[in-house]
C-alpha positions as CSV (number, residue, x, y, z in Angstrom):
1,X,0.0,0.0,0.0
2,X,1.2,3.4,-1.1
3,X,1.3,5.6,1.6
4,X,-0.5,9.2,1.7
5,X,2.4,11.5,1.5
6,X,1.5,14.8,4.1
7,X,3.4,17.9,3.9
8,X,3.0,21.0,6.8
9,X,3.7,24.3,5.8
10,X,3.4,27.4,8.8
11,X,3.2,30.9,6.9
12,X,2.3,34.1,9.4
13,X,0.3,32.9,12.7
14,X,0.9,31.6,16.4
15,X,1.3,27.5,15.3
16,X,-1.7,26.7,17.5
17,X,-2.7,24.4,14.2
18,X,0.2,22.5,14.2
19,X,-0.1,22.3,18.3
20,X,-3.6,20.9,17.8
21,X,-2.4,18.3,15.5
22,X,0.0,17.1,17.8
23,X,-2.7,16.8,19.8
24,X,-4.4,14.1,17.6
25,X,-1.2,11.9,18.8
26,X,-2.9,8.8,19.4
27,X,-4.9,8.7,16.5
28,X,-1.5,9.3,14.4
29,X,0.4,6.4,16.3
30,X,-3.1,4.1,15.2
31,X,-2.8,5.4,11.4
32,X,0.8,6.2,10.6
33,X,1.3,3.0,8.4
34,X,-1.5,5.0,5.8
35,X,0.9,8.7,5.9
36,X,4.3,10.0,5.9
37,X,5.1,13.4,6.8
38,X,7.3,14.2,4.3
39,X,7.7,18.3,5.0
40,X,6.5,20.2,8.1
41,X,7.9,22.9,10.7
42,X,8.9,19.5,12.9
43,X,10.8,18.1,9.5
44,X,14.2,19.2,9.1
45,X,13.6,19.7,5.1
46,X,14.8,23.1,3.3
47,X,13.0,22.2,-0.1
48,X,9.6,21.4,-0.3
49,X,9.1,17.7,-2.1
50,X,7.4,17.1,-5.5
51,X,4.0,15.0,-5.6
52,X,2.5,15.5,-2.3
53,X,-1.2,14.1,-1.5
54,X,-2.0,16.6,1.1
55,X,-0.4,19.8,2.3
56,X,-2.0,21.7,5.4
57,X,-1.1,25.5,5.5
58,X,-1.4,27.0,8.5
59,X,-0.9,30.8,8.9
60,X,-2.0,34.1,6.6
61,X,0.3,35.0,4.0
62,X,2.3,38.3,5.3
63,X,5.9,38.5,2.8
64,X,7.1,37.8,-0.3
65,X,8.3,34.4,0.8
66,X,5.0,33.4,1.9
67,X,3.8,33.9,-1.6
68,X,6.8,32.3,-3.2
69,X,6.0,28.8,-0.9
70,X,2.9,28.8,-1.6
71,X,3.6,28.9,-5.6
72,X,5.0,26.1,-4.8
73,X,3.2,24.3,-2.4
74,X,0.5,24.5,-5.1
75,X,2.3,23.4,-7.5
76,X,3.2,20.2,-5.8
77,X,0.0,19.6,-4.0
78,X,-2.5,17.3,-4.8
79,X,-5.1,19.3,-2.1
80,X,-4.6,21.9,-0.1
81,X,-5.9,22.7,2.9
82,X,-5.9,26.0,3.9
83,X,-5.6,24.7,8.1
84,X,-7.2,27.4,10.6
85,X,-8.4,31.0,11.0
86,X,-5.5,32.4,10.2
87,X,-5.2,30.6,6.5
88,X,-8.7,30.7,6.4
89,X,-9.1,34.4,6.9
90,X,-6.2,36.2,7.9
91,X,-7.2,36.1,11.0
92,X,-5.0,37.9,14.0
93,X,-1.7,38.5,11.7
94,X,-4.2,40.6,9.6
95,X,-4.5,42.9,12.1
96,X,-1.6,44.5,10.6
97,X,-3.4,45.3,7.6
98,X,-3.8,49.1,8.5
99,X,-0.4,50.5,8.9
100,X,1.8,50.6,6.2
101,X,4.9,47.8,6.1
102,X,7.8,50.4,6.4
103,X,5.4,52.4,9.4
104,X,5.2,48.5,10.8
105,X,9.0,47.7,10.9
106,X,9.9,51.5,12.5
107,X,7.5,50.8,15.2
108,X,8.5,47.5,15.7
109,X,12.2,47.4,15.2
110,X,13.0,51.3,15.8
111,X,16.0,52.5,14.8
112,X,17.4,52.6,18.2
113,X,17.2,49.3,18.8
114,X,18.9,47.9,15.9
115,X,22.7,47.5,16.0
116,X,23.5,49.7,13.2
117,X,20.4,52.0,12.8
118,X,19.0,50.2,9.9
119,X,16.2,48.6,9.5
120,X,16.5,44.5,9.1
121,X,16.1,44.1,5.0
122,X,18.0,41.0,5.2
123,X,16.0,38.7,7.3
124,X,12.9,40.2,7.0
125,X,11.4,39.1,3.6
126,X,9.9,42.0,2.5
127,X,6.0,42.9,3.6
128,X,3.3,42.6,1.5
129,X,1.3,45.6,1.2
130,X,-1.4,44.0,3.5
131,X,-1.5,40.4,5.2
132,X,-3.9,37.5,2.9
133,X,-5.6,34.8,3.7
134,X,-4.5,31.5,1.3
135,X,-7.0,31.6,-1.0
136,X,-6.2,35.1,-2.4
137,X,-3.0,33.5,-3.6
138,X,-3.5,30.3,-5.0
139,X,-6.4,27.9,-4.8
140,X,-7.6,26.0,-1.7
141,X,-9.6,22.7,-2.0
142,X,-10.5,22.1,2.0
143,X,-11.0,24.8,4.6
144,X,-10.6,23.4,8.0
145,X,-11.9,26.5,10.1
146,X,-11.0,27.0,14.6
147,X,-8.5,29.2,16.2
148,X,-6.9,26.4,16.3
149,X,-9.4,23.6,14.8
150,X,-10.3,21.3,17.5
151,X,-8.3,18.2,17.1
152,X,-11.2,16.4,16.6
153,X,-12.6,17.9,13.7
154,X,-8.6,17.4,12.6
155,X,-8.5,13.8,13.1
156,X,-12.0,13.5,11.1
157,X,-10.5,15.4,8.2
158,X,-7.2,12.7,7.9
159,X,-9.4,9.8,8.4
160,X,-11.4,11.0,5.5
161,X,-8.9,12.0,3.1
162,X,-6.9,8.7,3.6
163,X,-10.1,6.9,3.5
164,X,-10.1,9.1,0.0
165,X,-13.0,11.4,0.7
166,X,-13.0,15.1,0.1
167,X,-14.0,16.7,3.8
168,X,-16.3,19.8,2.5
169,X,-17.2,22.4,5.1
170,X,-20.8,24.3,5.4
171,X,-21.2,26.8,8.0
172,X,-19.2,25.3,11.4
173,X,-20.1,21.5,10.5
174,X,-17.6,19.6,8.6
175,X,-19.2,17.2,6.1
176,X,-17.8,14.0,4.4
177,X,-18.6,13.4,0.7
C-alpha cells in the first residue's frame, strides 16, 4: 500500500494548528502506516518535495516568501488545505493590515534598537502591502476552520482524506462526501 504523502507548511500565525495536530497523537500512532510526513515545521527539510497528497497551510500569507512557498506548495500539491483561522481568513496576523509595512517595521524594530540603525532588510522578507488569507493566492480545495481547529474535527478530516473522501465544510459543520 502506497502511503498518503502529508506535507505541513506554517506561513504568518501563532502555530496553535500545528499544536492541535500534535494533539491528535494517538490517533496518528493508530494510522501512521496510511501517511508519511514528508515536509512540516517538525521536519528538518529546506525544499519542499514534488508529488504530495495533502499539504496543510497554517498561517495568513504576510511577505514575499509566503507567496513564493505557496507557488509552490500549489504546484506540488495534490489538495490543499488551507488549516485554521488564520489561513482561512487572515485572522489575527491581519491585524496588521492598516499601517503601512515600512510604518510596521519603524514601530516594531526602531531604529534605536537595531545595532547599526537600519532597518533589518536581510532577514525580514519583504512585507506585503497587507497580510492575505490563502486563498487570495492560490487555490484551496479544504478549509478546515478554529483558532486552532479542534483536534477532533482534525482527526476527522485525515481519516477522511486517507479513507479518500474530500471533507467539505458548510457553515461550522464539517461534512464527508
Amino acid at each position: 500500500m502506497n502511503k498518503v504523502k502529508i506535507a505541513t507548511v506554517w506561513l504568518s500565525g501563532c502555530s496553535g494548528c500545528h499544536m492541535s495536530l500534535l494533539d491528535i497523537d494517538e490517533t496518528l500512532v493508530e494510522i501512521s502506516d496510511r501517511f508519511e510526513i514528508v515536509k512540516s515545521p517538525l521536519v528538518d527539510s529546506k525544499t519542499f518535495p514534488d508529488e504530495i497528497d495533502v499539504t496543510l497551510v497554517e498561517g495568513a500569507v504576510g511577505n514575499e516568501e509566503h507567496v513564493e512557498i505557496l507557488h509552490e506548495v500549489r504546484e506540488k500539491s495534490k489538495l490543499v488545505v488551507a488549516f485554521g483561522d488564520c489561513a482561512v481568513t487572515g485572522n489575527v496576523p491581519s491585524m496588521r493590515n492598516p499601517m503601512p509595512p515600512q510604518e510596521l517595521l519603524e514601530r516594531v524594530y526602531g531604529k534605536e534598537m537595531t545595532t547599526n540603525g537600519i532597518l533589518p532588510n536581510e532577514v525580514v522578507p519583504p512585507l506585503l502591502d497587507r497580510v492575505r488569507p490563502v486563498h487570495e493566492v492560490i487555490p484551496v480545495d479544504i478549509w478546515l476552520h478554529g483558532c486552532p481547529p479542534p483536534a477532533g474535527v482534525i482527526a476527522k478530516a485525515i481519516l477522511a482524506l486517507l479513507d479518500g473522501k474530500i471533507p467539505q465544510l458548510t457553515g461550522k459543520d464539517l461534512k464527508f462526501g
